[in-house]
Backbone as XML, in Angstrom:
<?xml version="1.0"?>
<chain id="A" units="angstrom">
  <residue number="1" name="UNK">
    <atom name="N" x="87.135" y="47.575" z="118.016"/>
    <atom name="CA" x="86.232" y="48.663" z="118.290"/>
    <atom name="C" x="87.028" y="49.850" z="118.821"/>
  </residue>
  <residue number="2" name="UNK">
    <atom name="N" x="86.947" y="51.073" z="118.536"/>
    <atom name="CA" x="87.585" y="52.168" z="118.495"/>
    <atom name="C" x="86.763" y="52.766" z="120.167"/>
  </residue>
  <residue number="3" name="UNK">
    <atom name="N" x="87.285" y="53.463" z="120.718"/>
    <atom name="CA" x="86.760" y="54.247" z="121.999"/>
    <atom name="C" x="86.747" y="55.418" z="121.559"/>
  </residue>
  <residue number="4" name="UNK">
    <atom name="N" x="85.640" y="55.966" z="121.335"/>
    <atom name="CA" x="85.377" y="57.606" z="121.171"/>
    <atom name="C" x="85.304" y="58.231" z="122.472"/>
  </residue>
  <residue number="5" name="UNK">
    <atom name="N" x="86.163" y="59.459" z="122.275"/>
    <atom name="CA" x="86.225" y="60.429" z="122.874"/>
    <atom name="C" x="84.685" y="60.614" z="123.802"/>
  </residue>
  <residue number="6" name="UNK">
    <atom name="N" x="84.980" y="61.300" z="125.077"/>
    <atom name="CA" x="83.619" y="61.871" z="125.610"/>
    <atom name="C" x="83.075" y="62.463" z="125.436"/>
  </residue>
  <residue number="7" name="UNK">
    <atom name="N" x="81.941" y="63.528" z="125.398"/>
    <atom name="CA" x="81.415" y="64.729" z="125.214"/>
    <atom name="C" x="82.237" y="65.401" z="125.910"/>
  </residue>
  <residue number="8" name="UNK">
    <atom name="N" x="82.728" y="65.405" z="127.131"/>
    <atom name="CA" x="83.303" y="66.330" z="128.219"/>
    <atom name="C" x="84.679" y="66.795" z="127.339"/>
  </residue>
  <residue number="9" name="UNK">
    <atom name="N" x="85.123" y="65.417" z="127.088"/>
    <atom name="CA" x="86.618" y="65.431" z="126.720"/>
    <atom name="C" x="86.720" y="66.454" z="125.538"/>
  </residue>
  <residue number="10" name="UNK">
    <atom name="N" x="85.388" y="66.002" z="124.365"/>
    <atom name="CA" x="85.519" y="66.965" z="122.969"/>
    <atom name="C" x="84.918" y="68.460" z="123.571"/>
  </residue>
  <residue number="11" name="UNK">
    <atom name="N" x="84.011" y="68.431" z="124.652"/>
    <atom name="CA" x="84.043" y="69.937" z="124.592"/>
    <atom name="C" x="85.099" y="70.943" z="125.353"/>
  </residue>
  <residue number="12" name="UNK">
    <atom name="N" x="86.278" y="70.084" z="126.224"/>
    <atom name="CA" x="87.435" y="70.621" z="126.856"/>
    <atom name="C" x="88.043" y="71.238" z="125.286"/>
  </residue>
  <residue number="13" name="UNK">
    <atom name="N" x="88.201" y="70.068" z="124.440"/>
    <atom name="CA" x="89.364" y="70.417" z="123.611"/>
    <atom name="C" x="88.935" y="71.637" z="122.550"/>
  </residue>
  <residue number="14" name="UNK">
    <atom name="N" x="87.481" y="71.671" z="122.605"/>
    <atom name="CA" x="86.457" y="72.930" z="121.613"/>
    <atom name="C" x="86.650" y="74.175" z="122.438"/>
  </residue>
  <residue number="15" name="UNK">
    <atom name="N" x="86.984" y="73.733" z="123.969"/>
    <atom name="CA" x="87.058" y="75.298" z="124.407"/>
    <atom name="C" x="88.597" y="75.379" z="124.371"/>
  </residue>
  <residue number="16" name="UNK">
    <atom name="N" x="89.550" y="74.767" z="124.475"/>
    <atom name="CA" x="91.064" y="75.372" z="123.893"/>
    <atom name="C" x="91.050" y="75.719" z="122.602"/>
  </residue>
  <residue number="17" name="UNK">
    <atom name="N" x="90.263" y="74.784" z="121.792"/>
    <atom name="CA" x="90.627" y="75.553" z="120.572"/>
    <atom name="C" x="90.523" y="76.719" z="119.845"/>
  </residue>
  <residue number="18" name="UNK">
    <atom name="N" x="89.250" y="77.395" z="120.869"/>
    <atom name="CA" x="88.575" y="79.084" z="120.773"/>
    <atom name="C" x="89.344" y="79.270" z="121.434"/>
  </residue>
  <residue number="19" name="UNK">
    <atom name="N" x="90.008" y="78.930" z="122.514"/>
    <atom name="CA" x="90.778" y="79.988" z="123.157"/>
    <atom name="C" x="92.198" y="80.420" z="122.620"/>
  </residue>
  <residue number="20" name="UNK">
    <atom name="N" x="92.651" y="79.352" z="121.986"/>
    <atom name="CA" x="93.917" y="79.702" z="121.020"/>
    <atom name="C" x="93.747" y="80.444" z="119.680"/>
  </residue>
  <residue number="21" name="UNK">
    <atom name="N" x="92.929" y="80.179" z="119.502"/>
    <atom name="CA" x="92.201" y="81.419" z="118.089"/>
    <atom name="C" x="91.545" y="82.335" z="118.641"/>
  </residue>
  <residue number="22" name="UNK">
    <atom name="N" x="90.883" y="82.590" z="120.205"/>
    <atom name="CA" x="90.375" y="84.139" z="120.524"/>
    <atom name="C" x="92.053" y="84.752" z="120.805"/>
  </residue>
  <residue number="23" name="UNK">
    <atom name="N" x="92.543" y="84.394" z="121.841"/>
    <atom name="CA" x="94.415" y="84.670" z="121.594"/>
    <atom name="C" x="95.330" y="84.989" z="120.572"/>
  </residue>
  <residue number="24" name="UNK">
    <atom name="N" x="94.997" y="84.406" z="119.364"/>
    <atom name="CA" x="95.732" y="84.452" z="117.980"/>
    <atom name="C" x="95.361" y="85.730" z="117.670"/>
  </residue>
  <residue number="25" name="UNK">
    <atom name="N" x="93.648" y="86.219" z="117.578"/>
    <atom name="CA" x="93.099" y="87.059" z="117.330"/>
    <atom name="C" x="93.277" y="88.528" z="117.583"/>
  </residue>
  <residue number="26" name="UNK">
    <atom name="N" x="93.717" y="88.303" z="119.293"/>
    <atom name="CA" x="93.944" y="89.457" z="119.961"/>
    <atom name="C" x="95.598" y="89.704" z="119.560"/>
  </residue>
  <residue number="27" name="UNK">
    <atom name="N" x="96.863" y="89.131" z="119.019"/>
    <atom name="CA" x="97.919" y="89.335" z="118.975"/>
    <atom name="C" x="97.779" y="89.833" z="117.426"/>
  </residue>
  <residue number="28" name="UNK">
    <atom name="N" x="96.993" y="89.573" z="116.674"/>
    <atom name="CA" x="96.729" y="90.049" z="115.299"/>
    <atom name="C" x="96.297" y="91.419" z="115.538"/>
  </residue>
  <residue number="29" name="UNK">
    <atom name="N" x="95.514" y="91.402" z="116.383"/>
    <atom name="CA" x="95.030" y="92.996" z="116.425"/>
    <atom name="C" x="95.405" y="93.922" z="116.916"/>
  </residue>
  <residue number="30" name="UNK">
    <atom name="N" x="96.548" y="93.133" z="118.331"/>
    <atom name="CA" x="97.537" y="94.070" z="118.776"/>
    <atom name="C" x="98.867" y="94.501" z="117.600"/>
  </residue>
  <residue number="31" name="UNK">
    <atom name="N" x="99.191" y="93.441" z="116.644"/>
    <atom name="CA" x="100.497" y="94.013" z="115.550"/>
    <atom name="C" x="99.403" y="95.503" z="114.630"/>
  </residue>
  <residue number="32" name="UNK">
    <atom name="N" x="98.134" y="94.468" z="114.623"/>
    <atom name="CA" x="97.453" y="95.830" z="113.334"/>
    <atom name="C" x="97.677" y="97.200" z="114.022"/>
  </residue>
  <residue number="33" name="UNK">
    <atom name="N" x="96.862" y="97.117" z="115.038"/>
    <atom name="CA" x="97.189" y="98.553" z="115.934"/>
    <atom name="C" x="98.414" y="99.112" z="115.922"/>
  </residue>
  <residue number="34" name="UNK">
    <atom name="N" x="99.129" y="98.485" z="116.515"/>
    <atom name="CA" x="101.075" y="99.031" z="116.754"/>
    <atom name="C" x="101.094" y="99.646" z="114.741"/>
  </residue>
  <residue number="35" name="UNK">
    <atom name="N" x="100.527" y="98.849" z="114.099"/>
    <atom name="CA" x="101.379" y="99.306" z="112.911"/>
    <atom name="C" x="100.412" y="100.351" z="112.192"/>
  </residue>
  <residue number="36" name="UNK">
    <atom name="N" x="98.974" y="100.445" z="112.135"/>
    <atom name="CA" x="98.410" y="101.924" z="112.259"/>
    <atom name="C" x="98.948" y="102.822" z="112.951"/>
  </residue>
  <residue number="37" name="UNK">
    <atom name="N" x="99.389" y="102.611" z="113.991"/>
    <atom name="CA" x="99.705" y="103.626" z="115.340"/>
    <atom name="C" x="100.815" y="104.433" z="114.666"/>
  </residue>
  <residue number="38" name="UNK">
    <atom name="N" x="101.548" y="103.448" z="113.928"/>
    <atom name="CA" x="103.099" y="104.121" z="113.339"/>
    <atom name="C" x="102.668" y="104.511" z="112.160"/>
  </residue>
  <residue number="39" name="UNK">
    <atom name="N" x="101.630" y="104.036" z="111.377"/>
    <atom name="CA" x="101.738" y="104.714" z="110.053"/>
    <atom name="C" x="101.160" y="106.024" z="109.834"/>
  </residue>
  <residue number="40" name="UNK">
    <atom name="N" x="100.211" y="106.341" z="111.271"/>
    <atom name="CA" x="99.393" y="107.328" z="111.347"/>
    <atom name="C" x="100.576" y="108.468" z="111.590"/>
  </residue>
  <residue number="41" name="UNK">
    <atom name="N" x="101.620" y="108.563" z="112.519"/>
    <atom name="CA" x="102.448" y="108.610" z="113.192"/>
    <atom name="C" x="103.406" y="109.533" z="111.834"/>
  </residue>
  <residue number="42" name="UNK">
    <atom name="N" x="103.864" y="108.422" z="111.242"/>
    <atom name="CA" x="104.604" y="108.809" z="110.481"/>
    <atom name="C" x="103.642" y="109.573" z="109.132"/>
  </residue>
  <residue number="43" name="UNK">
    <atom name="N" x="102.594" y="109.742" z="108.881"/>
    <atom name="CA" x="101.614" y="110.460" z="107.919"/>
    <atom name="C" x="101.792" y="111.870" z="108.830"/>
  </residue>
  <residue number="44" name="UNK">
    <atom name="N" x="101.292" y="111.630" z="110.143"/>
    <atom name="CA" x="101.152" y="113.407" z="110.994"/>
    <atom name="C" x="101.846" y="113.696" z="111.846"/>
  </residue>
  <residue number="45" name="UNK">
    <atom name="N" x="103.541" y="112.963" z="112.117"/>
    <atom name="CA" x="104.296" y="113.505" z="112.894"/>
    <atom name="C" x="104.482" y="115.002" z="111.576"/>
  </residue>
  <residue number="46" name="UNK">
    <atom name="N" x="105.009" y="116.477" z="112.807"/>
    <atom name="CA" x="105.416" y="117.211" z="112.352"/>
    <atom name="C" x="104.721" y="118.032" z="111.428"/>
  </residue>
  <residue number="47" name="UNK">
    <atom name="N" x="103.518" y="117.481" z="110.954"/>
    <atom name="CA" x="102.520" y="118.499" z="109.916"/>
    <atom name="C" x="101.614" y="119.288" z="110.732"/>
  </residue>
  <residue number="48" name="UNK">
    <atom name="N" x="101.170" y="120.514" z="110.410"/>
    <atom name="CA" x="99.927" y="121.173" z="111.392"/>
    <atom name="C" x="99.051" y="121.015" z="111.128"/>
  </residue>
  <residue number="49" name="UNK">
    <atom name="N" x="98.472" y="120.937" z="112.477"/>
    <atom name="CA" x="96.954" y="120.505" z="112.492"/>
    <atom name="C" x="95.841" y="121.222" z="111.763"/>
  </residue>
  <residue number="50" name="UNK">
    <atom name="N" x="96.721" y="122.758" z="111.476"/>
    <atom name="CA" x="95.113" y="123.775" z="111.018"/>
    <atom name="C" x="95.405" y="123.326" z="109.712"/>
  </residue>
  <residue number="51" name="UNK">
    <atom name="N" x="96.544" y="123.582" z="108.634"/>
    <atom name="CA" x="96.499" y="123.461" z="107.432"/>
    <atom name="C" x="97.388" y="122.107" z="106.827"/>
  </residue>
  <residue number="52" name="UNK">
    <atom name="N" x="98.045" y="121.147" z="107.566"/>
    <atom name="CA" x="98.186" y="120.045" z="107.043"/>
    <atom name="C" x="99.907" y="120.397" z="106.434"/>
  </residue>
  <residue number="53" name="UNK">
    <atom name="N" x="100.241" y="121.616" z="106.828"/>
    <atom name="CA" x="101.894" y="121.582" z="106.111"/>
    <atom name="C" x="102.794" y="121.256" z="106.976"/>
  </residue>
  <residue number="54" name="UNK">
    <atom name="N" x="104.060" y="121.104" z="106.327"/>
    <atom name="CA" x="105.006" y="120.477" z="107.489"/>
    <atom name="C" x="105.365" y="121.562" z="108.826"/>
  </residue>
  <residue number="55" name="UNK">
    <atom name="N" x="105.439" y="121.338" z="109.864"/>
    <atom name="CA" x="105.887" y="122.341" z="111.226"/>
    <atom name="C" x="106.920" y="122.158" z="110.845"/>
  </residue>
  <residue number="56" name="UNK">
    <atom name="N" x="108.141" y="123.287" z="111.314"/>
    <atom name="CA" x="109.491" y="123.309" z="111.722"/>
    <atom name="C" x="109.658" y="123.646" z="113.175"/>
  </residue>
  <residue number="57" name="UNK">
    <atom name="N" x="110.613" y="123.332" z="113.456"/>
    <atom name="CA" x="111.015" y="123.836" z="114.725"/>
    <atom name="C" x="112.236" y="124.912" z="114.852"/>
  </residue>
  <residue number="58" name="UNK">
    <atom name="N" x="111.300" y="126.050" z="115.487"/>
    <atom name="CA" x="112.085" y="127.648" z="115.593"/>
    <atom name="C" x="112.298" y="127.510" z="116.657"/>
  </residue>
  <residue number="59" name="UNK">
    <atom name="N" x="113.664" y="127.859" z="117.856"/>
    <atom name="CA" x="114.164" y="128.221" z="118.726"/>
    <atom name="C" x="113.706" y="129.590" z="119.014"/>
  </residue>
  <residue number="60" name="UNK">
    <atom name="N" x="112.801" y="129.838" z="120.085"/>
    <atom name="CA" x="112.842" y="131.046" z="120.106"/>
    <atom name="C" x="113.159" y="131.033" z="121.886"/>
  </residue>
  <residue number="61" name="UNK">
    <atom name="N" x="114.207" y="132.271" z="122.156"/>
    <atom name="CA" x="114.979" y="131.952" z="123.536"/>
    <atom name="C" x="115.348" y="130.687" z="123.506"/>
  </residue>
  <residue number="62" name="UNK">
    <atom name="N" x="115.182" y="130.191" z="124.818"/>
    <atom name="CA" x="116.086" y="128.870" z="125.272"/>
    <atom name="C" x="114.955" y="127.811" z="124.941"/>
  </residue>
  <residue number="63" name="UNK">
    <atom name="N" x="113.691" y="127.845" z="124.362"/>
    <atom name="CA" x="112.098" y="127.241" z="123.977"/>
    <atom name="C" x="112.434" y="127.075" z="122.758"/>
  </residue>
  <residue number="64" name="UNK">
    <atom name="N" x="112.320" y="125.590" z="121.985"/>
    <atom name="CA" x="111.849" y="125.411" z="121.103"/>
    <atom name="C" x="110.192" y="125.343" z="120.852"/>
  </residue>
  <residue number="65" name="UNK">
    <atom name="N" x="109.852" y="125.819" z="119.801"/>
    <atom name="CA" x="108.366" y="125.665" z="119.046"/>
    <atom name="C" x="107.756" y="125.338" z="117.970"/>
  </residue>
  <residue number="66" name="UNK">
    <atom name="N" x="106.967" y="124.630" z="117.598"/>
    <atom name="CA" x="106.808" y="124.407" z="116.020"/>
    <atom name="C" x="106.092" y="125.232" z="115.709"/>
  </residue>
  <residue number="67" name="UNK">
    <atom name="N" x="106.660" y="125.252" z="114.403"/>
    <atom name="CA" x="106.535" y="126.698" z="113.683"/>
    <atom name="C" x="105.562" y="126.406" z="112.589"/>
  </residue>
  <residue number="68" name="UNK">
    <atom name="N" x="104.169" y="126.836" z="111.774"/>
    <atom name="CA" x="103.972" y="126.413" z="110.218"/>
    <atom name="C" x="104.232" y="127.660" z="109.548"/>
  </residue>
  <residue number="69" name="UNK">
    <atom name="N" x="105.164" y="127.926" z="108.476"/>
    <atom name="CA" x="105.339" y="129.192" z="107.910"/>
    <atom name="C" x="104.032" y="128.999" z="106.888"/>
  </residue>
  <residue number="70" name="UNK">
    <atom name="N" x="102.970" y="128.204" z="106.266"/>
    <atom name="CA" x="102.206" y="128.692" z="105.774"/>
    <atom name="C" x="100.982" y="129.251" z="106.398"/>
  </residue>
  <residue number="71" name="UNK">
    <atom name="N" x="100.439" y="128.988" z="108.167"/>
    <atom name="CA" x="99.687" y="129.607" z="108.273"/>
    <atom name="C" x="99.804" y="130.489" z="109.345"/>
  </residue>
  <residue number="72" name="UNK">
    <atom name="N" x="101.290" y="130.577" z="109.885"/>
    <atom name="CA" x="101.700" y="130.979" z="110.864"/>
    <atom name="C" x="101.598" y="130.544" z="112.023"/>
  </residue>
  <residue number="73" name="UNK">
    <atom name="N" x="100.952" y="129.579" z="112.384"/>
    <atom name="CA" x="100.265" y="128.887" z="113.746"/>
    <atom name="C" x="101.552" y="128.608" z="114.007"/>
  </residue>
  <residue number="74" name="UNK">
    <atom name="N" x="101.366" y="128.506" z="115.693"/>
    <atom name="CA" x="102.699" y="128.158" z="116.658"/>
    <atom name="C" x="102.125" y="126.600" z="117.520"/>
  </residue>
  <residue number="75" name="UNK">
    <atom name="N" x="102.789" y="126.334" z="117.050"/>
    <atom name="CA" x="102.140" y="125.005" z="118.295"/>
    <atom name="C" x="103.252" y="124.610" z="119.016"/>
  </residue>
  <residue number="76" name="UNK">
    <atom name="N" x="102.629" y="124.029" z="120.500"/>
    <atom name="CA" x="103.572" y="123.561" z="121.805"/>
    <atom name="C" x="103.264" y="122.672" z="121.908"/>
  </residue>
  <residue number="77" name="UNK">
    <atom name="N" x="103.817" y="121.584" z="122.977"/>
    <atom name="CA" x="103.447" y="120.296" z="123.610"/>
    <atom name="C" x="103.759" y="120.631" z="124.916"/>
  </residue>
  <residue number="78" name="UNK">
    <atom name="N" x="103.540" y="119.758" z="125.558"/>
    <atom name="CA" x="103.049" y="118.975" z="127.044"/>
    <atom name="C" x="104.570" y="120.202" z="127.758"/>
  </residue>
  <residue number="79" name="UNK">
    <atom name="N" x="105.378" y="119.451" z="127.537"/>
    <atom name="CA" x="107.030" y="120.162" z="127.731"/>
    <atom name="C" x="107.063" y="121.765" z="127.494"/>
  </residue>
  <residue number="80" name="UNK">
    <atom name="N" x="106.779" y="122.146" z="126.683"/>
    <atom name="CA" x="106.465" y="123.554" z="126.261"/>
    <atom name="C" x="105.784" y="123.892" z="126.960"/>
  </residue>
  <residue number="81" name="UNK">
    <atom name="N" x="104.566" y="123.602" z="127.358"/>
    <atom name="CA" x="103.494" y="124.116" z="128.336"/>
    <atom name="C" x="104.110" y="124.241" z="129.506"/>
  </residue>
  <residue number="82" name="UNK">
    <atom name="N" x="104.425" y="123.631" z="129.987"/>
    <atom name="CA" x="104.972" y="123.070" z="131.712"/>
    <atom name="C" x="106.117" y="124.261" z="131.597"/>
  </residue>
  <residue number="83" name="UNK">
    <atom name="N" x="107.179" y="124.698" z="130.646"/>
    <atom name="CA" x="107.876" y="125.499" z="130.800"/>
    <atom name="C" x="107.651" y="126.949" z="130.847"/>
  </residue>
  <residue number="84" name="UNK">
    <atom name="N" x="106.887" y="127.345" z="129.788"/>
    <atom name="CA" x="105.860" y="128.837" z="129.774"/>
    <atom name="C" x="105.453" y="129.030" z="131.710"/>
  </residue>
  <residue number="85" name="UNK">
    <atom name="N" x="104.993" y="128.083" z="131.695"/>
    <atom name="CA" x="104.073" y="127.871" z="133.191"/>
    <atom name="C" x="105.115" y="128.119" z="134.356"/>
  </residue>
  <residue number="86" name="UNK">
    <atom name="N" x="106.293" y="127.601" z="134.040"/>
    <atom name="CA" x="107.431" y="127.775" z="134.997"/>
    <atom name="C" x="108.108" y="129.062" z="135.230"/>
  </residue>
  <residue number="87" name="UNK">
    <atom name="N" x="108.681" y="129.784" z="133.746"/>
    <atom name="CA" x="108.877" y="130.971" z="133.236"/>
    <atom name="C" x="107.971" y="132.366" z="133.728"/>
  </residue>
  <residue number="88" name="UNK">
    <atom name="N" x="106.824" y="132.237" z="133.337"/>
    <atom name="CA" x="106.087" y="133.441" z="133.991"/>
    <atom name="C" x="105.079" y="133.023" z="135.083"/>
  </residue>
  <residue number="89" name="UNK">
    <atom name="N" x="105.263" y="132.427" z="136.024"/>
    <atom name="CA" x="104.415" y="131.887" z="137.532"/>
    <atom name="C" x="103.476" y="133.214" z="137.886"/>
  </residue>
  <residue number="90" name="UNK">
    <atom name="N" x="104.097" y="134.380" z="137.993"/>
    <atom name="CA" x="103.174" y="135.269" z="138.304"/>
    <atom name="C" x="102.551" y="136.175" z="137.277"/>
  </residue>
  <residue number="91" name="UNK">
    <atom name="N" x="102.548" y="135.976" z="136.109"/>
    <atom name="CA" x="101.852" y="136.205" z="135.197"/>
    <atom name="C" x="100.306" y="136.497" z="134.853"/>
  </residue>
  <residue number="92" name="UNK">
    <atom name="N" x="99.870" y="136.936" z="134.988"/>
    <atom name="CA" x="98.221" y="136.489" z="134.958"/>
    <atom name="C" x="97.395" y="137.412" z="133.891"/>
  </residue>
  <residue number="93" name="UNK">
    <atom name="N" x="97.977" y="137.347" z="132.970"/>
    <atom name="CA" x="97.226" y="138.042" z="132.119"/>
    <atom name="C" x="95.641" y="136.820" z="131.500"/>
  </residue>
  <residue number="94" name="UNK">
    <atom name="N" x="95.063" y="137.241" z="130.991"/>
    <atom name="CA" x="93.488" y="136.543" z="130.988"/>
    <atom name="C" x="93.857" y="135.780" z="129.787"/>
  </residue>
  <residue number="95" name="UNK">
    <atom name="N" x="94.258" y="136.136" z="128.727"/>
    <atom name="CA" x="94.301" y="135.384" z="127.521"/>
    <atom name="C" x="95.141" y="133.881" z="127.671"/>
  </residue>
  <residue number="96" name="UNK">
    <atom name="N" x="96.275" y="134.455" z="128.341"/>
    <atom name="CA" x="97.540" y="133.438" z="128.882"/>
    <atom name="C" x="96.620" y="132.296" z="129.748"/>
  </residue>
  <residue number="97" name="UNK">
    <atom name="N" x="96.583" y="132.460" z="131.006"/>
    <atom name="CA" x="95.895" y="132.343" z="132.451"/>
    <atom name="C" x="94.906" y="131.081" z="131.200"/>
  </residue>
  <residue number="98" name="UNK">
    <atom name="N" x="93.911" y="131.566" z="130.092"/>
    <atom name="CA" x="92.682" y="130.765" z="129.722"/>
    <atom name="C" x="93.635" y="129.758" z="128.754"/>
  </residue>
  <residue number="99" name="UNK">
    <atom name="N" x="94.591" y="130.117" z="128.351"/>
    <atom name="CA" x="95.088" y="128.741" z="127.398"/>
    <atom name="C" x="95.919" y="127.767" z="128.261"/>
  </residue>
  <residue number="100" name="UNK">
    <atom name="N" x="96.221" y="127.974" z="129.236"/>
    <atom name="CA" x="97.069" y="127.258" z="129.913"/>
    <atom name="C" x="96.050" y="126.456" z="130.682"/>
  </residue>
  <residue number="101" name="UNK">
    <atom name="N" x="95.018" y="127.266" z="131.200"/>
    <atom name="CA" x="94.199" y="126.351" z="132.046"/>
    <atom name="C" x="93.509" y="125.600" z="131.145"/>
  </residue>
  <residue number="102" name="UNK">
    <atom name="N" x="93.240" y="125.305" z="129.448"/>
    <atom name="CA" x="92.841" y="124.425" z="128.456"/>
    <atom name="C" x="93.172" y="122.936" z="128.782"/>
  </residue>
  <residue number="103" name="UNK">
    <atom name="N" x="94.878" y="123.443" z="128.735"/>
    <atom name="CA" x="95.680" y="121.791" z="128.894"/>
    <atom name="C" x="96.067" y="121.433" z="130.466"/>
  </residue>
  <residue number="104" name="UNK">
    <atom name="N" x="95.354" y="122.114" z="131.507"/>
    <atom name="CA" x="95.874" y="122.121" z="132.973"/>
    <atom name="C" x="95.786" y="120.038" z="133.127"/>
  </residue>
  <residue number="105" name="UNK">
    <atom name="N" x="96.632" y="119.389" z="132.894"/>
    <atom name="CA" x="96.418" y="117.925" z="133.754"/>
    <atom name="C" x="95.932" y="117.600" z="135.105"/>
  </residue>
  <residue number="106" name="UNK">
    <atom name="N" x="95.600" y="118.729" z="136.124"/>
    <atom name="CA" x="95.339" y="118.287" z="137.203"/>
    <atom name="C" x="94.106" y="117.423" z="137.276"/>
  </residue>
</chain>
């Protein structure tokens, strides 16, 4: 005569076994993510946002900026900002003063 397992015993081993497949699940979805993250990444590093062409980067003074020569748009980042901000402190013209306070992190 064979000894079957308990109820207790088969439902211990029913809850490891969801838990190693809810786990499996979440490491599947963490590679999918990481590898959207990069493909998105590599589709819109460097293109502009208004018209979709590639940015360059123009040195202008000691500031780099990306440049789109098809629609002319200038775009900055985080670094760029923080430096403008450093550069003219007493500055306060209204136009300036309202784009800076857009991306203010405080």
């Amino acid at each position: 005569m064979l000894n079957k397992p308990s109820s207790a015993e088969d439902e211990y081993f029913a809850r490891e076994d969801v838990e190693k497949k809810r786990k499996l699940a979440f490491q599947q979805a963490e590679v999918v993510s990481a590898q959207q993250r990069e493909a998105l990444r590599t589709l819109h590093h460097m293109k502009c946002p208004k018209c979709g062409f590639d940015l360059h980067p123009v040195k202008s003074e000691d500031m780099t900026v990306d440049t789109c020569f098809n629609c002319q748009g200038v775009w900055i980042d985080a670094a760029e900002m923080a430096e403008l901000k450093r550069r003219h402190p007493t500055v306060r013209r209204p136009v300036f003063e309202a784009i800076l306070n857009l991306f203010k992190n405080d």
